[in-house]
C-alpha positions as CSV (number, residue, x, y, z in Angstrom):
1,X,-10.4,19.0,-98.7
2,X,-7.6,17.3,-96.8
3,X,-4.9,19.5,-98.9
4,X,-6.8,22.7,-97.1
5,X,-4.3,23.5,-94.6
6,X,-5.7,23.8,-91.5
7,X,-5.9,27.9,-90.4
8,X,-5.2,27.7,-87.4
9,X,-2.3,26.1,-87.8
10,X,-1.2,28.5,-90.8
11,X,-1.8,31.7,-88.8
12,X,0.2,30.6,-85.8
13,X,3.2,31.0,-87.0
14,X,3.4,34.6,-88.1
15,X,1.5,35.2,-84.6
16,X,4.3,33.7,-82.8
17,X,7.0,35.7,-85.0
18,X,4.5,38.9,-84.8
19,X,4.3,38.4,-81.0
20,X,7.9,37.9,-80.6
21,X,8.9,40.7,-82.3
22,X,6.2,43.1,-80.5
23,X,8.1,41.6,-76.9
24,X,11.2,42.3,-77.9
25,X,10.7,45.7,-79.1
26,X,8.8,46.3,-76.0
27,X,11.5,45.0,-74.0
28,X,13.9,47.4,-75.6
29,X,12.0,50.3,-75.3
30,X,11.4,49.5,-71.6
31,X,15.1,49.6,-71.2
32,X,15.6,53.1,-73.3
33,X,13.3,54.7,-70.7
34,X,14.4,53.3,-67.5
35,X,17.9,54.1,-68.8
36,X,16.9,57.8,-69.6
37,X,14.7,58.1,-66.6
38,X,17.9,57.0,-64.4
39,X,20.9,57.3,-66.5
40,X,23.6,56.8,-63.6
41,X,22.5,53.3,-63.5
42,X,24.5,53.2,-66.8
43,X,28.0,53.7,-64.6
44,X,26.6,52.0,-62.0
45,X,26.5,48.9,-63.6
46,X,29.7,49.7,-65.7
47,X,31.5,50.4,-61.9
48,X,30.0,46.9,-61.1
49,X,31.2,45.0,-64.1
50,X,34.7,46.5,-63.5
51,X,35.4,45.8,-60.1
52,X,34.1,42.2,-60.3
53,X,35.8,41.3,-63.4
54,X,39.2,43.2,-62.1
55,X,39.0,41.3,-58.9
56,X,38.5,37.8,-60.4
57,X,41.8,38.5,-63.0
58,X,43.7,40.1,-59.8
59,X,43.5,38.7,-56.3
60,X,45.0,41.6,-54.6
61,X,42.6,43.9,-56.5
62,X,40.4,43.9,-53.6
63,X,43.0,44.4,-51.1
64,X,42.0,47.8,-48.8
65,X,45.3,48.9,-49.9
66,X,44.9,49.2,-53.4
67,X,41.1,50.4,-53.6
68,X,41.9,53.4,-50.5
69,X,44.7,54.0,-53.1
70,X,42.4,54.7,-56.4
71,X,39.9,56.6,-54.3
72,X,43.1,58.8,-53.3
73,X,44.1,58.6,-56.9
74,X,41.0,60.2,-58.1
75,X,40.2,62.3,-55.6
76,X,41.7,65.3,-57.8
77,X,40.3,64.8,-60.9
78,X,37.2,63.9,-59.1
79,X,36.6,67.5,-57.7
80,X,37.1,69.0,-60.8
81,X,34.9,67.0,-62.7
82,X,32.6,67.9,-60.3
83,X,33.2,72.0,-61.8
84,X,33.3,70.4,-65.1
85,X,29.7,69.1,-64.4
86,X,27.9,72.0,-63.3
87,X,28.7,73.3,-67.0
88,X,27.8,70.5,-69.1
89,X,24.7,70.4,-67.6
90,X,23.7,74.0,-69.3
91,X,25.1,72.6,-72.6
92,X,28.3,74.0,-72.3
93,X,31.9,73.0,-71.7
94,X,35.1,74.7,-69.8
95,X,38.2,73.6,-71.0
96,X,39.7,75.9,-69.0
97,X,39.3,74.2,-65.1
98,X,42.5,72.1,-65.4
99,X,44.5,75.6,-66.0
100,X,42.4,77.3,-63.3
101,X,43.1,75.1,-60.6
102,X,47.0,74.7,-61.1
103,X,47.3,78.6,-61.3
104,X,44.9,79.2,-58.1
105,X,47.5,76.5,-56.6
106,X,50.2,78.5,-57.5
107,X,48.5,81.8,-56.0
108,X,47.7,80.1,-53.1
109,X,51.7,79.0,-52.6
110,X,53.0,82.2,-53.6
111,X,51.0,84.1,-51.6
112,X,51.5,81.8,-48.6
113,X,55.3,81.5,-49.2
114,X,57.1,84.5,-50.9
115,X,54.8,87.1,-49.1
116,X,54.3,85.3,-45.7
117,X,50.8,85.7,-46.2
118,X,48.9,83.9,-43.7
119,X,47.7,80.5,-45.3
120,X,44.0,80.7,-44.3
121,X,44.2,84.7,-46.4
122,X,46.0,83.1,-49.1
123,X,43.4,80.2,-49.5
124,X,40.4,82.7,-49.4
125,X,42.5,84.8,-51.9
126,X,43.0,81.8,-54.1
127,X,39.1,80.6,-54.3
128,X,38.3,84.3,-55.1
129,X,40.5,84.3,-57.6
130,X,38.9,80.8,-58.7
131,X,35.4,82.7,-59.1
132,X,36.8,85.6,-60.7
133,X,37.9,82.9,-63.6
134,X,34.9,81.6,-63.8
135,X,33.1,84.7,-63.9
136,X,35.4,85.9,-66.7
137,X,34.2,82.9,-68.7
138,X,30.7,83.4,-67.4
139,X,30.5,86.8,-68.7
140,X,32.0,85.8,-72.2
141,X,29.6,83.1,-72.9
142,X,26.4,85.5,-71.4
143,X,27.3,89.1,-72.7
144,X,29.4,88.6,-76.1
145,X,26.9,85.3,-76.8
146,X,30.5,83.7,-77.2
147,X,30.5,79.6,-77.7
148,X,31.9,77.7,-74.5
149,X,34.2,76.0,-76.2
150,X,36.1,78.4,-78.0
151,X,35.4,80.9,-75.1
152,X,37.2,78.4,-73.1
153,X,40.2,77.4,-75.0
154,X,40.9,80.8,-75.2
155,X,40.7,81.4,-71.7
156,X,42.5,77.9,-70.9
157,X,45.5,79.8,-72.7
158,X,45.1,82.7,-70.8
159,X,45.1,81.2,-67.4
160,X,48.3,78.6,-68.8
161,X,50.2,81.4,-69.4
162,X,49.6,83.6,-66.5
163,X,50.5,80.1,-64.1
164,X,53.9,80.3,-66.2
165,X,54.2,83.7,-65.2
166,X,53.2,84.3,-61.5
167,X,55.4,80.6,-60.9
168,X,58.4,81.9,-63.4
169,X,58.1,78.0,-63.9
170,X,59.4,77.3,-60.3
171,X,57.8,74.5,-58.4
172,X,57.5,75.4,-54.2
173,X,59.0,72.2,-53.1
174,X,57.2,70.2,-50.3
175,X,59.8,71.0,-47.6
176,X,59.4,74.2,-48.0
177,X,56.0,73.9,-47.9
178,X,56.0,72.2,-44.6
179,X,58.1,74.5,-43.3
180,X,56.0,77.9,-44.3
181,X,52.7,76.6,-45.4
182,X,51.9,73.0,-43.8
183,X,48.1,73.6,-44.5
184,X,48.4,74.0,-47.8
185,X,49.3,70.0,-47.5
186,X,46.0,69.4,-45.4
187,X,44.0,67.5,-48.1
188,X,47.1,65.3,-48.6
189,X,46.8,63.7,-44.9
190,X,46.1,60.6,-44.4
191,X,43.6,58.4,-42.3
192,X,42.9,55.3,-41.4
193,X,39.0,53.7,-41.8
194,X,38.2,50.1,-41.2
195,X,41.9,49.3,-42.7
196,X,41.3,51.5,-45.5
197,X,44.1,54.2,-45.9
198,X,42.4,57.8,-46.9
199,X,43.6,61.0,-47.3
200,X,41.0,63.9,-46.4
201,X,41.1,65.0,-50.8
202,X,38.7,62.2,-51.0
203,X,36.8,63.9,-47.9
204,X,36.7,66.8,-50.2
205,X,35.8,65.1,-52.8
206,X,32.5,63.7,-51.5
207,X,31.4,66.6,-49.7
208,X,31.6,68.9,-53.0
209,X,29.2,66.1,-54.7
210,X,27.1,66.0,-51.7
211,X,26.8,69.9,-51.3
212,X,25.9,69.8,-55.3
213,X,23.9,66.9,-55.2
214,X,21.9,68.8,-52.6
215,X,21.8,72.6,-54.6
216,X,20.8,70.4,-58.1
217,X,18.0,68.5,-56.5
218,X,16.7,70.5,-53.5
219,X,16.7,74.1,-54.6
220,X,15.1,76.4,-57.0
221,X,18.5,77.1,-58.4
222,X,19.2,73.5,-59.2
223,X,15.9,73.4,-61.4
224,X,16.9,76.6,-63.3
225,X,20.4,75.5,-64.0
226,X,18.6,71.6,-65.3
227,X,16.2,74.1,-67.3
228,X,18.6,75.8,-68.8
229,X,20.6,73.0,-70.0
230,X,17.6,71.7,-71.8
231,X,16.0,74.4,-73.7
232,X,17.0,77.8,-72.4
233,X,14.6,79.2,-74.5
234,X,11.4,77.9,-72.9
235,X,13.2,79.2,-69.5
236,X,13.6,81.8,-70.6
237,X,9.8,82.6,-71.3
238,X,9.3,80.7,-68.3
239,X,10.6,83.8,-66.7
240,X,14.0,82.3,-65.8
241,X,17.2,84.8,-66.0
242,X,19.3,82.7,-67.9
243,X,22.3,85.3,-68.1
244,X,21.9,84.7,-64.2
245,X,22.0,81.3,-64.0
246,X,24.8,80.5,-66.3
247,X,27.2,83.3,-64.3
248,X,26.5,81.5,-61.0
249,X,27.3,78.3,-62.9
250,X,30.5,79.3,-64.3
251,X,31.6,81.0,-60.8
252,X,30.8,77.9,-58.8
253,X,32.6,75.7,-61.2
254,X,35.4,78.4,-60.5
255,X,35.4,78.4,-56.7
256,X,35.2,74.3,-56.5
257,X,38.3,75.2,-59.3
258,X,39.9,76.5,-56.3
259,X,39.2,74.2,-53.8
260,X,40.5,71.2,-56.2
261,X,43.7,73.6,-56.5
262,X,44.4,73.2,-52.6
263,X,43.6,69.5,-52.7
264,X,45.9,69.2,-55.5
265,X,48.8,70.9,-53.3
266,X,48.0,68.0,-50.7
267,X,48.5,65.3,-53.3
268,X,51.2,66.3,-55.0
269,X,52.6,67.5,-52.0
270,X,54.3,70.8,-53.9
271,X,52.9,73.8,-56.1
272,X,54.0,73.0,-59.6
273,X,53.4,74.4,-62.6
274,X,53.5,71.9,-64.3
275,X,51.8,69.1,-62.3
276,X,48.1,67.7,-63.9
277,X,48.7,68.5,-67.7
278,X,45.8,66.8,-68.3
279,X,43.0,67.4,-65.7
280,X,40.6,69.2,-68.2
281,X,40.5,65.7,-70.6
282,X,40.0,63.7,-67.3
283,X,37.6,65.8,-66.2
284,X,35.7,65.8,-69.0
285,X,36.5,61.9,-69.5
286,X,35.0,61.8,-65.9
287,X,31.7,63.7,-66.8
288,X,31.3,61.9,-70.2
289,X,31.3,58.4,-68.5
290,X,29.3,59.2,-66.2
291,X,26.4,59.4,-67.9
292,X,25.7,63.6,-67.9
293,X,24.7,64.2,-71.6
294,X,26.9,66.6,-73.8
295,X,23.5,68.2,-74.9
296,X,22.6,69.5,-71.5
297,X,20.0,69.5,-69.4
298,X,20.1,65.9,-68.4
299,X,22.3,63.2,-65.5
300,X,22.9,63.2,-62.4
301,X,25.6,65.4,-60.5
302,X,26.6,61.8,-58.7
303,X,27.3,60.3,-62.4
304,X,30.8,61.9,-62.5
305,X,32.1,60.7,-59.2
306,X,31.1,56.6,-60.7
307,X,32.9,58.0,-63.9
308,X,35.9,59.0,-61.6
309,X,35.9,55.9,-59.9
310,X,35.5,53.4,-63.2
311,X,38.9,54.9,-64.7
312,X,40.5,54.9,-61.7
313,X,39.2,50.5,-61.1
314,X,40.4,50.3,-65.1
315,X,43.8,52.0,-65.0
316,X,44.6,50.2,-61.2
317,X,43.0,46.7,-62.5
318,X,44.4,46.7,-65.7
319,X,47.9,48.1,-64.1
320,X,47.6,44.9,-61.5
321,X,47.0,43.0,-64.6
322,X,50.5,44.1,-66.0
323,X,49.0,45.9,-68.7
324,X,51.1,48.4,-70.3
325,X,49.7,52.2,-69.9
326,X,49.2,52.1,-73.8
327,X,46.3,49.7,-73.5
328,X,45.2,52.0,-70.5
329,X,44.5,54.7,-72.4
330,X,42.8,53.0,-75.5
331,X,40.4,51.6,-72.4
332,X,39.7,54.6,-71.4
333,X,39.1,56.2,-75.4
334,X,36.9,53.1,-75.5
335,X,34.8,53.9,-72.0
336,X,34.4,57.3,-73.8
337,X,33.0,56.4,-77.0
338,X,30.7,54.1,-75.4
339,X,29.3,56.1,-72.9
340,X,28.4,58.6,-75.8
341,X,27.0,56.2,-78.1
342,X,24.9,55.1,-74.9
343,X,23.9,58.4,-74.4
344,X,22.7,59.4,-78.3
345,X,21.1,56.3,-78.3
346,X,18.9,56.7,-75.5
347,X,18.4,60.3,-76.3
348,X,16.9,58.9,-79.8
349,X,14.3,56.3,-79.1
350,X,13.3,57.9,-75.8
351,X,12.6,61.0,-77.2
C-alpha cells in the first residue's frame, strides 16, 4: 500500500506541464492577433528599439541636428513610398515610381527652363503627366489582365529611357534654377521648429500620408481599394468595380509620383537625370518594413512613413557609429527579411 504512489501527486505534474503549455500557446496566439489586428505596432516598436539603442551607442544621436537631418533625408523616398503603398495594398507592385518621378522632375525643369514656361504651368503639366503614367500602368494591369510586376518593369524602362531623352542626359544646374525657376526649389527650404532644422519636403511628406490616411480610412473609396487587395473576387460580386478602383489607384500613386518629383528638385537642389537610382527599392524597402503585406489587402497607410523613418535612424545611427555603408545595407536586407517573415507568420496562425 505504501509503494501506491499517491495520485494526486502523480497527476500534477503533467497538469503543470499540460497547463504551461496551454499558457504559452495562448500567449502566442494572443500576440499573432493583436499583431494582425494592428500590424504598424510591428514598426512602431522596431522605430522604438532603434532610436533608443542608437542613442545609447551615440551621444549626439539625439542631437536636433542630426534627427531634423534624417527626417529631411527621407523625406523623398518617403513620398513615394507613400505611391508605392496605395499599390501594394491591391496586391500589386510598381516598379516603375522611382523612374516616374525623376522624368516628371525633368518635365517640370524643362518646361520651366528651356521654354520659359511659367513654373506654376509647368508643375501642373508635370503632375498630369504623373497620372497619365500611372494610368498607363493602370490600364495595362486592368484591360490586358497584365501582372504588375512585369507590367511595371516594362514600363519602368519606358519612362528611364524617355528621362534620357527629354534631359539628353543634362542635369539643370541649381543656379540656373534659382535664377529661372526658384520654385521649383520650394520643398528644399528650410525651417526652423523648436531647434529642429526642417525643410518643407518633410511638410510634404506628412501631409500626403495624412491626406491618404484620411481617403483609406474615412471614405468609401478607401474600403474598395482595402477590398480589393484582399479578395477582388468577392468585391467584385460585392458589386465593386474593380477595373475602377485599381485605375484610380495607379493614377494617384502617379500624381503623388509627381509631387515627390518637385520635392526631389528641392533636395537635390538640380533636375538630374540621374539623381535617385534607387528610389523604387527604397520605396518598396519602405513599404515592406512597414508592415503593409505583399499579399494585399492589409496595413496601415502610416506603416511606410515608420518604415521610412527606421532606415533612415539605422543608416544615420549606424553612420554615427562609424560603420561602413556595407554593413548599412546588409542592415537594411536584414530589416527586409524580417519584416516579411513577421508578416507570413502572422498571416499563418491568424488566419
Amino acid at each position: 500500500m505504501s509503494d501506491t504512489p499517491d495520485p494526486v501527486v502523480a497527476r500534477n505534474p503533467s497538469e503543470t506541464v499540460a497547463r504551461f503549455d496551454h499558457h504559452s500557446r495562448g500567449a502566442l496566439d494572443r500576440v499573432q492577433h493583436f499583431l494582425h489586428r494592428y500590424p504598424t505596432m510591428v514598426p512602431v516598436i522596431v522605430l522604438v528599439l532603434s532610436v533608443i539603442a542608437f542613442g545609447l551607442i551615440s551621444p549626439n544621436f539625439f542631437s536636433a541636428f542630426n534627427l531634423s537631418l534624417i527626417l529631411q533625408q527621407v523625406a523623398v523616398v518617403g513620398t513615394l513610398a507613400a505611391a508605392q503603398s496605395l499599390v501594394i495594398l491591391t496586391a500589386g507592385i510598381d516598379l516603375s515610381v522611382g523612374a516616374v518621378m525623376v522624368m516628371v522632375s525633368v518635365i517640370m525643369g524643362k518646361l520651366s527652363v528651356d521654354f520659359g514656361i511659367p513654373v506654376p504651368v509647368s508643375i501642373l503639366i508635370g503632375l498630369a503627366v504623373g497620372a497619365a503614367t500611372g494610368a498607363l500602368n493602370g490600364a495595362l494591369v486592368t484591360r490586358l489582365k497584365l501582372p504588375p510586376f512585369i507590367t511595371t518593369l516594362g514600363t519602368w524602362n519606358i519612362f528611364l529611357a524617355l528621362n534620357y531623352y527629354l534631359s539628353n542626359r543634362e542635369t539643370i544646374r541649381s543656379q540656373t534654377l534659382d535664377a529661372e525657376a526658384p520654385l521649383l526649389k520650394f520643398f528644399g527650404e528650410r525651417f526652423t521648429l523648436g531647434g529642429a532644422v526642417l525643410t518643407y519636403g518633410v511638410v510634404l511628406m506628412i501631409v500626403v500620408f495624412a491626406v491618404l490616411w484620411y481617403a483609406l480610412y474615412q471614405t468609401a473609396w478607401g474600403r474598395r481599394v482595402y477590398a480589393v487587395g484582399d479578395d477582388p473576387e468577392s468585391a467584385a460580386l460585392a458589386g465593386i468595380q474593380t477595373k475602377r478602383v485599381l485605375m484610380s489607384v495607379y493614377m494617384a500613386a502617379g500624381v503623388i509620383c509627381g509631387l515627390a518629383a518637385w520635392s526631389s528638385i528641392g533636395r537635390v537642389g538640380s533636375v538630374s537625370p540621374t539623381s535617385f537610382f534607387e528610389a523604387n527599392l527604397e520605396s518598396i524597402t519602405a513599404v515592406v518594413i512597414g508592415g503593409i503585406s505583399l499579399f494585399g489587402g492589409r496595413g496601415s497607410i502610416l506603416g511606410p512613413l515608420i518604415g521610412a523613418l527606421i532606415v533612415g535612424v539605422f543608416n544615420s545611427g549606424l553612420r554615427l557609429a562609424g560603420v561602413d555603408v556595407l554593413w548599412q545595407l546588409f542592415a537594411t536586407g536584414w530589416l527586409i527579411i524580417v519584416a516579411v517573415a513577421i508578416d507570413q507568420w502572422i498571416r499563418k496562425i491568424s488566419s
